[in-house]
C-alpha positions in Angstrom: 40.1 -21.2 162.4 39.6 -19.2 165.6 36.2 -16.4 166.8 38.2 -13.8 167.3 36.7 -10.5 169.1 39.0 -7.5 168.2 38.5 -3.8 170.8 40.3 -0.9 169.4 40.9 -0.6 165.5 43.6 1.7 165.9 46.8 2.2 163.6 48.3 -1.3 165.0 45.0 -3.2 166.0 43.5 -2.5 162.5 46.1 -4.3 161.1 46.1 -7.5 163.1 42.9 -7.5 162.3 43.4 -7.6 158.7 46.4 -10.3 159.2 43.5 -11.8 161.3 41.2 -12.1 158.4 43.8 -12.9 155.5 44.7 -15.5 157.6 40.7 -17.1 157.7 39.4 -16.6 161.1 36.6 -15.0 162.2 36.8 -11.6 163.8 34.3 -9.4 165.4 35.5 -5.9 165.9 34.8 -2.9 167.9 35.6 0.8 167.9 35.1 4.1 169.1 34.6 5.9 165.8 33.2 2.9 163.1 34.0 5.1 160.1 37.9 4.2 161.0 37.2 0.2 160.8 34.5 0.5 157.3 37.6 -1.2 155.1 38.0 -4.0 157.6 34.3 -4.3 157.6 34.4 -4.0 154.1 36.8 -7.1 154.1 34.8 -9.5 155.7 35.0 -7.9 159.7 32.0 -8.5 161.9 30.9 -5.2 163.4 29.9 -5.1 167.6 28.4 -1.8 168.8 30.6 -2.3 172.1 33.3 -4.2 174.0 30.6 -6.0 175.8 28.9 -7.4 172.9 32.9 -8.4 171.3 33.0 -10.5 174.7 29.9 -12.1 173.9 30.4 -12.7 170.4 33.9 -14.5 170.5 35.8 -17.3 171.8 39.4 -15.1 172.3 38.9 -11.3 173.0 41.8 -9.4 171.7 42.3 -5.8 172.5 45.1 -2.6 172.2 43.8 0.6 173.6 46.0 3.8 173.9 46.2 3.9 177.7 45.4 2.2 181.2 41.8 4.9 181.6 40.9 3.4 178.3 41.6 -0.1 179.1 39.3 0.5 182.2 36.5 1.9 180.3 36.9 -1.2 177.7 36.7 -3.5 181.0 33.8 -2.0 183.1 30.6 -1.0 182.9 27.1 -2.1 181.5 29.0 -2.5 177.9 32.1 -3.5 178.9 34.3 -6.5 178.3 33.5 -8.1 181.9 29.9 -7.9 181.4 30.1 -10.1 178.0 32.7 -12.9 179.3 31.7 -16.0 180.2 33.7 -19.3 181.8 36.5 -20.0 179.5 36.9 -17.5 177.4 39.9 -15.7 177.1 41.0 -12.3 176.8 44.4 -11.1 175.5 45.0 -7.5 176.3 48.1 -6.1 174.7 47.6 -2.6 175.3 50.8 -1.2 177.1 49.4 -0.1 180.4 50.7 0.0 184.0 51.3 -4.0 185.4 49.5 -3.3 188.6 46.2 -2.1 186.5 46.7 -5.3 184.4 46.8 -7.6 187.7 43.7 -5.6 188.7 41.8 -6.8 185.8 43.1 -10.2 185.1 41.9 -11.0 188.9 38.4 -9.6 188.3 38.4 -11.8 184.5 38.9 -14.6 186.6 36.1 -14.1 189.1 33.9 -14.9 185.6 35.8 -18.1 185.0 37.7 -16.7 182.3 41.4 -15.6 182.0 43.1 -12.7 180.9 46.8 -12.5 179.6 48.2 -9.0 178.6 50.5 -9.4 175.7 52.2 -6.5 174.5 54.1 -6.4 171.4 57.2 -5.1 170.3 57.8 -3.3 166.8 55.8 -1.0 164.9 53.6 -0.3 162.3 55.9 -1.5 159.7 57.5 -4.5 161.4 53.9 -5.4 161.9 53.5 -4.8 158.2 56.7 -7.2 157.2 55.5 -10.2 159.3 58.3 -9.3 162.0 56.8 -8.3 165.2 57.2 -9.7 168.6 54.6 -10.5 171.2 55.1 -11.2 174.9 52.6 -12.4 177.3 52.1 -13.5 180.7 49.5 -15.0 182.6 48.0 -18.6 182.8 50.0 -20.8 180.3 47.3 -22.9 179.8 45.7 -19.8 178.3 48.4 -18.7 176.6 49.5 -22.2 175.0 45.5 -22.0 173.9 45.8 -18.5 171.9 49.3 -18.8 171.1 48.6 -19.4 167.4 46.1 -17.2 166.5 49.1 -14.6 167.9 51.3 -16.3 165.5 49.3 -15.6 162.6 50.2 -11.9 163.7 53.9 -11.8 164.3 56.1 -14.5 164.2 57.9 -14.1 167.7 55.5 -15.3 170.7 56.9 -15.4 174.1 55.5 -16.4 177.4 56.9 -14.6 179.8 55.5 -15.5 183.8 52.5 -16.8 185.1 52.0 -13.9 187.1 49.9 -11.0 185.1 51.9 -7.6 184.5 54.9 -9.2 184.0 54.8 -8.8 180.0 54.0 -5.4 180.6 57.3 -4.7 182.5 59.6 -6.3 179.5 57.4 -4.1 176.9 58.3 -1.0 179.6 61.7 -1.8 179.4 61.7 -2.2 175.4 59.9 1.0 174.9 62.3 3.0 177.0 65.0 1.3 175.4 63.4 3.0 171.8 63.0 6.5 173.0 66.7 6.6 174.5 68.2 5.2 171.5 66.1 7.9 169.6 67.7 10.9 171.6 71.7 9.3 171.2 71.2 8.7 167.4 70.0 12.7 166.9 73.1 13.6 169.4 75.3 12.2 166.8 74.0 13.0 164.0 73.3 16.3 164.6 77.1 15.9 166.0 78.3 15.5 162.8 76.1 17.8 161.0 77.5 21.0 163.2 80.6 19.9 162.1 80.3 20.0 158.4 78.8 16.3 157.0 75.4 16.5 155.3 73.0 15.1 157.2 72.0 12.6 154.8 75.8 11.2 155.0 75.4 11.1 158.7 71.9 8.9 158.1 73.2 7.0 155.9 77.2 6.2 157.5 75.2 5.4 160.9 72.4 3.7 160.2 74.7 1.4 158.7 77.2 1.0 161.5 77.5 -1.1 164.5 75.0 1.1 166.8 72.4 0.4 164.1 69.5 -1.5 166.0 66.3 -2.5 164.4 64.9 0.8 165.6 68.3 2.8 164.4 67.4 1.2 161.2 63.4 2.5 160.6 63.3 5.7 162.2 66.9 6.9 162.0 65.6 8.2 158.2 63.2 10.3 159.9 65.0 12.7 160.4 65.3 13.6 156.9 61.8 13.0 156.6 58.9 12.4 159.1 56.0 10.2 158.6 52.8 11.3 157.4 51.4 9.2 159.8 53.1 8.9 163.3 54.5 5.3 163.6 54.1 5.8 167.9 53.7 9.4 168.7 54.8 11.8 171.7 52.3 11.4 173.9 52.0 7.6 173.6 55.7 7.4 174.5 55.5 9.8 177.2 52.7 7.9 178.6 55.3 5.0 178.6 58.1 6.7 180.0 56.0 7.9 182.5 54.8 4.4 183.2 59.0 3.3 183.2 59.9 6.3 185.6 57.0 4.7 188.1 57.8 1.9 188.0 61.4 2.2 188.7 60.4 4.4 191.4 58.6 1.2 192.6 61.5 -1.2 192.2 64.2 1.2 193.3 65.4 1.2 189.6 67.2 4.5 188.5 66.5 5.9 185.3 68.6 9.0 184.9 68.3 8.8 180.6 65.1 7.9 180.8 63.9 10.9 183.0 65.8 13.4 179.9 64.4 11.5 177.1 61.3 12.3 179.3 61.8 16.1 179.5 62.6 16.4 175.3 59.1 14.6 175.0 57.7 17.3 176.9 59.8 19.6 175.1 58.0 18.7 172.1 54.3 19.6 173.3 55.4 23.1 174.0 56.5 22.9 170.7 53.0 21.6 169.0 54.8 18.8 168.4 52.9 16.4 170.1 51.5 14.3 167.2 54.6 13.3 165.4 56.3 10.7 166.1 58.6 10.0 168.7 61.1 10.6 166.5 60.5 13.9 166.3 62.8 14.1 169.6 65.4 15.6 166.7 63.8 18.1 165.7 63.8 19.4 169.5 67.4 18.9 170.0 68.0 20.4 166.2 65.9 23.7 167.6 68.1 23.6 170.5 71.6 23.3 168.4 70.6 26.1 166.3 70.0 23.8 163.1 66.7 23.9 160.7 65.3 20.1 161.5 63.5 20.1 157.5 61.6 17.2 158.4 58.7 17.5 156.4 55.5 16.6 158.2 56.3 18.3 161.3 55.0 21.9 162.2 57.3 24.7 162.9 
């Protein structure tokens, strides 16, 4: 069994962590707020007062903050991450930040004799939950071929994708705008068929049931007859990855014309104080806009 270090206990890293410890290893976790990670504590968790002291205490540093300032605050300082490495560690980052931040890091990780992978996943809170989510990484495969079970014991799908840093970062980019798009062209049809005269649960039901009915169609397609209490992935964090998309196909010389109006219903959505529901919620915007009455429960009018 693996030392594990563990930075960010959020809605998805508290979870691996608890797959983590069903699983028998030994993981030492940090937090901003400590009250959030007491019933991982409570289950056997290791507690570190920062990132620095995570470093210190464990063999394979794992980490998922919310976005690239985070990761950087994580990384630097008197507390942080690179002052707690050592030669030979390794530090899997799979936060969902931009690549060229990512290189940044990994480049400085490896000035201690360390390495760094980032290592994104794909899927959410309840793939996570069902054993099904997906991890991608890149960076050094010897690294990666070291940590590579310890992620298994997370999700069952573990690809390496490049040597090169940044590069897992630019498929979980690509995924993530994939999600939000797919989002906005389910609503359009079922809010379609709705103005037209079928019940909306018909429409949920006939559709996500249908040949356009991805793994995403499939878990949040229902939310639109009901939102989660909890946001799965919520406005912001997808904006923050569209607007991570949009640069870098700026970079690239990549045009994303859906992506850029998936963009501007996200921001849509904060006008609207809808900025803590999920993604999802993107129906509720158009619904507003179509003259309908969303009634997902859980989001404020």
């Amino acid at each position: 069994m693996a030392n594990i270090g563990y930075i960010g206990l959020g809605v998805m890293g508290s979870r691996m962590v608890d797959r983590l410890l069903e699983k028998g290893h030994t993981v030492t976790g940090y937090n901003r707020t400590k009250s959030k990670a007491q019933w991982l504590i409570d289950k056997g968790m290791k507690w570190a007062d920062s990132p620095r002291a995570v470093a210190a205490a464990a063999d394979v540093i794992l980490s998922m903050v919310t976005a690239s300032a985070a990761l950087e605050d994580i990384a630097s300082g008197p507390n942080g991450v690179l002052a707690g490495i050592s030669a030979g560690k390794i530090w899997v980052d799979m936060s969902t930040v931009g690549p060229e931040l990512s290189r940044t890091i990994a480049a400085r990780v490896k000035e201690t004799g360390a390495y760094m992978l980032d290592a994104p996943v794909a899927g959410s809170v309840l793939t996570l939950e069902m054993g099904k989510l997906s991890i991608m990484a890149s960076g050094p495969k010897a690294a990666f071929d070291r940590v590579k079970p310890m992620l298994l014991d997370i999700g069952p799908t573990v690809t390496h994708v490049s040597e090169t840093n940044g590069l897992a970062l630019v498929v979980k980019i690509a995924h993530n705008l994939n999600l939000s798009t797919q989002m906005l062209a389910f609503s359009e049809g079922v809010l379609l068929a709705e103005k037209s005269g079928i019940p909306r649960e018909v429409a949920v039901e006939v559709l996500t049931h249908s040949a356009i009915s991805s793994p995403m169609v499939q878990y949040r397609g229902p939310f639109v007859l009901k939102m989660p209490d909890e946001a799965w992935f919520d406005v912001n964090m997808m904006q923050k990855d569209l607007g991570l998309a949009l640069e870098l196909g700026k970079q690239v010389e990549v045009p994303l014309p859906t992506t850029a109006l998936v963009n501007q219903f996200l921001t849509a959505a904060r006008a609207m104080g809808l900025a803590k529901q999920d993604f999802a919620i993107v129906f509720e915007v158009l619904a507003r806009m179509s003259g309908i009455s969303a009634r997902t429960s859980g989001a404020s009018k």
